[in-house]
C-alpha positions as a Python dict, from the first residue, in 0.01 Angstrom:
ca = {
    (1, 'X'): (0, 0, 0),
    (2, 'X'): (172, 354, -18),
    (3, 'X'): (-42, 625, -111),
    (4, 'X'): (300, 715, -416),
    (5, 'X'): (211, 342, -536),
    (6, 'X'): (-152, 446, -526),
    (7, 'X'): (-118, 751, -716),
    (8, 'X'): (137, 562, -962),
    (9, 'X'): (-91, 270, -1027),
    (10, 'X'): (-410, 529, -1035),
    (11, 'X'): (-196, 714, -1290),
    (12, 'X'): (-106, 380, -1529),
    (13, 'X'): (-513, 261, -1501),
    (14, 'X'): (-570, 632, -1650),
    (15, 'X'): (-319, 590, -1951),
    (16, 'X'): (-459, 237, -1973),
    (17, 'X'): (-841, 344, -2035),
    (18, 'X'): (-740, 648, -2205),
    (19, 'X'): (-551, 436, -2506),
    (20, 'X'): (-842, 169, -2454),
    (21, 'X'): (-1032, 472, -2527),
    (22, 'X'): (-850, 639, -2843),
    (23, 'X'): (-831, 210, -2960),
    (24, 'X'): (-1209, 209, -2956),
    (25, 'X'): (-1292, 499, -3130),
    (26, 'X'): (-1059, 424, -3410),
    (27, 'X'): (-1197, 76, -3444),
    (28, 'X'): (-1552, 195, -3488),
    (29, 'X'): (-1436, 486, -3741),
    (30, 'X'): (-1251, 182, -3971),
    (31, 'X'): (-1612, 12, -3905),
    (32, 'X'): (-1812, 291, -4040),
    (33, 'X'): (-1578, 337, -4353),
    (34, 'X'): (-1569, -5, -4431),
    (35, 'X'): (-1942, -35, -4387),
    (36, 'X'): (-1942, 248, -4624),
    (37, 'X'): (-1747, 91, -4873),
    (38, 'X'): (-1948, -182, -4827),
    (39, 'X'): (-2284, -26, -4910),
    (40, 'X'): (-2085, 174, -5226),
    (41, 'X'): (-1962, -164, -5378),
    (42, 'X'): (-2318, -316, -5323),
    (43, 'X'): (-2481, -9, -5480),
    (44, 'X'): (-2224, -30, -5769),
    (45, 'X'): (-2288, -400, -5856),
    (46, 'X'): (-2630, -360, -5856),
    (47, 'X'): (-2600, -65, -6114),
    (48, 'X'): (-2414, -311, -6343),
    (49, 'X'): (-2639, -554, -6278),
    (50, 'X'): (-2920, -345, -6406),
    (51, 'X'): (-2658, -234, -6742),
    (52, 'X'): (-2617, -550, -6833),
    (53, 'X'): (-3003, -640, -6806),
    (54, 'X'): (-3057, -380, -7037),
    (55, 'X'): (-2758, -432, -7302),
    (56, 'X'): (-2842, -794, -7348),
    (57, 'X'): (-3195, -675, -7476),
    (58, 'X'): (-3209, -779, -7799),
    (59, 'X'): (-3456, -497, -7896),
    (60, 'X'): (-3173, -264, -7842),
    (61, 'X'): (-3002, -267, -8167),
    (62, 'X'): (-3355, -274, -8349),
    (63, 'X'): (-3411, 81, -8132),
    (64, 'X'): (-3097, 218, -8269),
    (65, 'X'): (-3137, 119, -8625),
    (66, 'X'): (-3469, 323, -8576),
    (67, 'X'): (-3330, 615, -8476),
    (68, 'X'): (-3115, 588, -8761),
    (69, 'X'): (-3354, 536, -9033),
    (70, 'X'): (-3577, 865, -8921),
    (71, 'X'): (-3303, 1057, -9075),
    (72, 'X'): (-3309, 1099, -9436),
    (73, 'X'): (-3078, 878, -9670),
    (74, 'X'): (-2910, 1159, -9799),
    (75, 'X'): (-2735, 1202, -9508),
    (76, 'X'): (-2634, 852, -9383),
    (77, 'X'): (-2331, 785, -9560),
    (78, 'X'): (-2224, 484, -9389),
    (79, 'X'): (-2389, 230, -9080),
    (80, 'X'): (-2227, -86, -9024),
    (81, 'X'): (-2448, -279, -8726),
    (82, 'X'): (-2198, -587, -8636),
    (83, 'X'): (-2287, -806, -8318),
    (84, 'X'): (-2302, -522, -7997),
    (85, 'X'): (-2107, -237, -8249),
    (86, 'X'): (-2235, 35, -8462),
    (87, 'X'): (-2004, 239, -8648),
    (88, 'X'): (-2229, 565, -8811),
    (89, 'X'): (-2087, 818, -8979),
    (90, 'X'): (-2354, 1115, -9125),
    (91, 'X'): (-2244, 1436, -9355),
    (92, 'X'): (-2491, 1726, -9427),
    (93, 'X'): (-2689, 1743, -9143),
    (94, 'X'): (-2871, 2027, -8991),
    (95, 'X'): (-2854, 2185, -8634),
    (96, 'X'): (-3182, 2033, -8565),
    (97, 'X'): (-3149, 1704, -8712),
    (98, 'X'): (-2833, 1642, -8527),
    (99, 'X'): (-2957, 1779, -8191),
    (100, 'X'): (-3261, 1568, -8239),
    (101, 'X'): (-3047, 1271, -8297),
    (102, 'X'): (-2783, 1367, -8031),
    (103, 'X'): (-3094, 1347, -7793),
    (104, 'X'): (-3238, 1005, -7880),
    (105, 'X'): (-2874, 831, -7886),
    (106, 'X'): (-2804, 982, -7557),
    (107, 'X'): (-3166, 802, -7442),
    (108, 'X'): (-3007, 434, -7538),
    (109, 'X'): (-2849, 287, -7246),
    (110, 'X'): (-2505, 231, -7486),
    (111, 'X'): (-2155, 346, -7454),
    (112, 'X'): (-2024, 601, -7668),
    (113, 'X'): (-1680, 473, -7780),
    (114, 'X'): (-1608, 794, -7976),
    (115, 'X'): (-1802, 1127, -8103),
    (116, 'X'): (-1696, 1302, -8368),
    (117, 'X'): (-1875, 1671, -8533),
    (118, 'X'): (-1745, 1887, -8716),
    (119, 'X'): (-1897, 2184, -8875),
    (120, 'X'): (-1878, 2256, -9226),
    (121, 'X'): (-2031, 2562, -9309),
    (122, 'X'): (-2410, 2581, -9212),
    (123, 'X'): (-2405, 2193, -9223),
    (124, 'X'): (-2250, 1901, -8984),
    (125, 'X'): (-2085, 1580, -9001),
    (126, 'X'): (-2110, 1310, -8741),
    (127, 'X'): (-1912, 996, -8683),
    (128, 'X'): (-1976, 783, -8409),
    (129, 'X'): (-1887, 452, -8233),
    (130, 'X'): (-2083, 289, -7949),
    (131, 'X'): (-2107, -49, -7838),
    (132, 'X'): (-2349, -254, -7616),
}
């Protein structure tokens, strides 16, 4: 053999592990992201998993019809509990009393559908929709 074939098929075996090369690294870099994605959609079913252990409690409308009732009736002017729902809607409430309750509904593991306050004077109102 010719030392110009040499050098010509020397040249071709470099070009052919070099793209080898590049072809292997960007094979394990789709790996690792799809490994990644992987992991995320395991982690992500589990978390569901766990919400919908804990909003087919049946305790869990019981907790929020609690949390309700420790405000006075003067202020609930309507709740309407039906199946996983709660529509609430509360007028004259204080800054306290509605932080207080503000804090306890955001304890429940439900889902706030829609949160309304408006402030009327020194007082508040409140309407709310969450489900389970």
């Amino acid at each position: 053999m010719r030392p110009l074939h040499q050098k010509i098929l020397l040249l071709g075996l470099l070009v052919l592990m070099g793209g080898a090369w590049f072809y292997r690294t960007s094979q394990q870099r789709q790996l690792e992201r799809s490994r990644a994605e992987i992991a995320k959609a395991r982690q992500e079913i589990r978390e569901i998993s766990q919400m919908k252990t804990l909003w087919d409690r049946k305790d869990l409308g019981e907790k929020l019809d609690r949390l309700v009732h420790t405000l006075p009736e003067s202020t609930l002017k309507r709740y309407k509990k039906k199946h996983h729902r709660a529509d609430l809607t509360l007028e004259k409430l204080e800054g306290k009393r509605l932080n207080t309750f503000l804090r306890g509904l955001s304890v429940l593991p439900i889902q706030i559908v829609s949160l309304s306050i408006a402030r009327e004077g020194k007082v508040y109102r409140l309407e709310c929709r969450c489900k389970w």
